[in-house]
C-alpha positions in Angstrom: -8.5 -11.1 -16.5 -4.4 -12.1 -17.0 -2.7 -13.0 -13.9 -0.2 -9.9 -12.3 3.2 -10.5 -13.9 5.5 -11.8 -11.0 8.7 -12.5 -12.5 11.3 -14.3 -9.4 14.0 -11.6 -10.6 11.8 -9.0 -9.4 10.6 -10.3 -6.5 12.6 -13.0 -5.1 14.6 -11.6 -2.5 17.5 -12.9 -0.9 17.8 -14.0 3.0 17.9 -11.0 5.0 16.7 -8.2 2.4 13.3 -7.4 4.0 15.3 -5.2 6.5 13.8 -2.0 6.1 14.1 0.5 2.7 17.0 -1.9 1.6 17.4 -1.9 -2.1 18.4 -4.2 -4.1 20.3 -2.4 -7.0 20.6 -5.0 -9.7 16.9 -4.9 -10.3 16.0 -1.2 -8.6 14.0 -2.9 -6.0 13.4 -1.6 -2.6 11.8 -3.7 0.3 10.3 -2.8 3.8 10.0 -6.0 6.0 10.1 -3.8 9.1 12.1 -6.5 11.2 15.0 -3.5 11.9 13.2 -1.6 13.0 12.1 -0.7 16.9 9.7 -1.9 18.1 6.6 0.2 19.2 8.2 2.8 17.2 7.5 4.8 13.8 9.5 2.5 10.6 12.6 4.6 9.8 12.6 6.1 6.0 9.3 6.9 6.5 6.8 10.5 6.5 3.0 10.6 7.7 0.2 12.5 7.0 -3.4 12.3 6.0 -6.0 13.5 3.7 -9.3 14.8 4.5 -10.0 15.3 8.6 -9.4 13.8 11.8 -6.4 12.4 13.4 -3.2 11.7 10.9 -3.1 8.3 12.8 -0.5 6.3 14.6 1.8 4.1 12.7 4.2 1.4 14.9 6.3 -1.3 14.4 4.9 -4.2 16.0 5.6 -8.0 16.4 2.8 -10.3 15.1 2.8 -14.1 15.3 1.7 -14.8 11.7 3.7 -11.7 10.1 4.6 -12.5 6.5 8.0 -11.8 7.0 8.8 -12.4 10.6 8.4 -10.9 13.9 7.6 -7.4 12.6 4.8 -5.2 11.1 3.8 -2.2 10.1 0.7 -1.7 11.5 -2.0 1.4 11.5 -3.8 1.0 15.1 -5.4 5.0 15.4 -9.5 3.8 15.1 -10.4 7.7 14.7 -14.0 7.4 13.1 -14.3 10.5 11.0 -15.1 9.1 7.7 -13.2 11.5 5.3 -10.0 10.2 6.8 -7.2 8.7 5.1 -4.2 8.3 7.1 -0.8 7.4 5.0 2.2 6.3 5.6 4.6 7.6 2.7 8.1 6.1 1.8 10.6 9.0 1.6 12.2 7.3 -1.9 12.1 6.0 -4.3 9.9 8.8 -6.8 8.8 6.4 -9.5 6.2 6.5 -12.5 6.8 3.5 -13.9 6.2 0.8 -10.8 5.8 -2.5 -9.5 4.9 -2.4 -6.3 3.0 -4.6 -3.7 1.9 -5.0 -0.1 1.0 -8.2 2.4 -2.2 -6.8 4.1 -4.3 -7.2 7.0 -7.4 -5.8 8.2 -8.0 -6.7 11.5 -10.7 -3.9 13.0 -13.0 -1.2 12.7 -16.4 -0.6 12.1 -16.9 2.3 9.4 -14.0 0.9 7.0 -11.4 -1.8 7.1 -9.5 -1.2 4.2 -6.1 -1.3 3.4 -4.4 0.6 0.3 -1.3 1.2 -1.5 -0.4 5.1 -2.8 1.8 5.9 -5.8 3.2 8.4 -8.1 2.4 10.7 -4.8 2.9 14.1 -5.1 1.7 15.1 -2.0 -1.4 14.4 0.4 -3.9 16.0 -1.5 -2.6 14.1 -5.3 -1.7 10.7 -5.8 -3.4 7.1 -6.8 -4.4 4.7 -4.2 -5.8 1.1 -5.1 -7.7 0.0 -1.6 -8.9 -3.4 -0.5 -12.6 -3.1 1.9 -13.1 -6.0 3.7 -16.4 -4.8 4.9 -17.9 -4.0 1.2 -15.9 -7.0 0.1 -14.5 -4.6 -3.1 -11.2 -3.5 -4.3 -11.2 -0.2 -6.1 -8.3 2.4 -7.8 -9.0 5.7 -6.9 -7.2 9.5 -8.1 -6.9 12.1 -5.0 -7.0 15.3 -7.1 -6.7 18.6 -4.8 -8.2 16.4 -1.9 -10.9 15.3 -3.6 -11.6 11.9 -4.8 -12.9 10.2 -7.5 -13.1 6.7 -8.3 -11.7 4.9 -11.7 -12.1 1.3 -11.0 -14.2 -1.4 -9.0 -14.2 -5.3 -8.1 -16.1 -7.1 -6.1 -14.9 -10.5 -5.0 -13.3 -12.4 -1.5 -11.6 -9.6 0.8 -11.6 -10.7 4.3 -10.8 -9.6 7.7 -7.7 -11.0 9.9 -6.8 -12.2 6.9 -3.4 -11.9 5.1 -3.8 -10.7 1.5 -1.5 -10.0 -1.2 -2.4 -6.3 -3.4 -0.7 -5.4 -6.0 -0.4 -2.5 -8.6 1.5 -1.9 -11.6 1.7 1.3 -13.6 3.2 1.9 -16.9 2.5 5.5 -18.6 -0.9 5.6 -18.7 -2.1 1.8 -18.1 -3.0 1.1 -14.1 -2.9 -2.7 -13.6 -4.5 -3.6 -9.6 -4.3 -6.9 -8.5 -5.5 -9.1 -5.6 -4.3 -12.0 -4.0 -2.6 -12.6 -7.4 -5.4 -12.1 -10.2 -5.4 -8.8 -12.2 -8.8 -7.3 -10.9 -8.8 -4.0 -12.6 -6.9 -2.8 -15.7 -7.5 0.8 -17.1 -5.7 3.7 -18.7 -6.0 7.1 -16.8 -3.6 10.1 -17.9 -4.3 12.3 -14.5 -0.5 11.4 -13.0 2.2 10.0 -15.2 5.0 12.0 -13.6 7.2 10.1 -10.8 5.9 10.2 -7.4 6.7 8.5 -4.5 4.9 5.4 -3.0 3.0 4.1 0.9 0.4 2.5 2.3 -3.0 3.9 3.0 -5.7 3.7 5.5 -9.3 5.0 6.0 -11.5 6.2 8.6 -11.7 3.9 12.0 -9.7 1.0 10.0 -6.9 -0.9 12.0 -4.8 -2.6 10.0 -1.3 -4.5 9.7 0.8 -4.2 6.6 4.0 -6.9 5.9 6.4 -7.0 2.8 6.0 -3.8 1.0 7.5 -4.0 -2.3 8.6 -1.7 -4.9 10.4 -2.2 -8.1 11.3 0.2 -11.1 9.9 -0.5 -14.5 12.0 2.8 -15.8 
């Protein structure tokens, strides 16, 4: 499959612009490095929530001595084990349809999942998208939430790893869903359930502990 489209314009960011939810207006691109934020803290510009049952989980601000973009990450460290359980961590803006967006992740724990997810064109916790990386099944699939209930549109299986760093990656344009991993395009489909704007986070499930870095988001509109 084609490689993800990763044009410098969109993506290259200047020294200093991975301070959290700063955008950079020339090319409607918004970044979350996470480094001004507090430490041990919730990341500002941010809401939480959950589908399905258990515990919404715990998101902090931690330092991490390999951290993408140093000293800070995001990081998802509730290992509640109830297995319908998606903890989310939703930016409160942009609302996008048309998006570039993308995420340094890292599973680093748990036994029923360790996967690690990016959620867009999110209307609310029980509606949205969410491409997720498993490094236990060693898949990466896009998923639609519809009224809390899943269903899955696409599947690859291929090298996801634990206390790893990976790069995920999703683009949407109207109907056409391009997820990519570590840089290849994995999965391209067309699905027509959400093509409204919505806004855009990061995703856990079940007992999963992971660290997220870099989150990226760019308008295609």
């Amino acid at each position: 499959m084609r490689r993800f489209p990763l044009a410098c314009a969109a993506w290259c960011i200047a020294a200093g612009a991975a301070q959290a939810g700063q955008q950079t207006s020339a090319t409607k691109t918004w970044t979350w490095g996470f480094e001004g934020d507090r430490v041990n803290r919730a990341p500002t510009g941010f809401s939480f929530g959950r589908t399905g049952d258990g515990r919404p989980g715990r998101w902090v601000v931690w330092p991490h001595p390999d951290a993408p973009s140093r000293p800070n990450v995001l990081a998802q460290v509730d290992g509640d084990s109830v297995d319908f359980r998606f903890p989310m961590a939703v930016a409160d803006g942009p609302r996008l349809a048309d998006v570039r967006l993308s995420v340094r992740c890292k599973p680093m724990a748990g036994v029923l999942e360790q996967s690690c997810g990016l959620v867009f064109r999110y209307q609310d916790g029980q509606n949205y998208y969410v491409a997720r990386a498993n490094a236990l099944e060693r898949n990466v699939r896009l998923y639609k939430v519809v009224g809390g209930h899943r269903r899955q549109l696409g599947d690859w299986r291929g090298p996801v790893t634990n206390e790893t760093w990976h790069l995920l990656q999703v683009e949407a344009r109207g109907e056409a869903v391009t997820v990519s991993w570590d840089g290849e395009a994995v999965i391209d489909l067309r699905d027509r359930t959400f093509q409204g704007p919505g806004q855009v986070g990061v995703w856990t499930k079940a007992d999963s502990v992971v660290y997220f870095d870099d989150f990226r988001v760019e308008s295609l509109e």
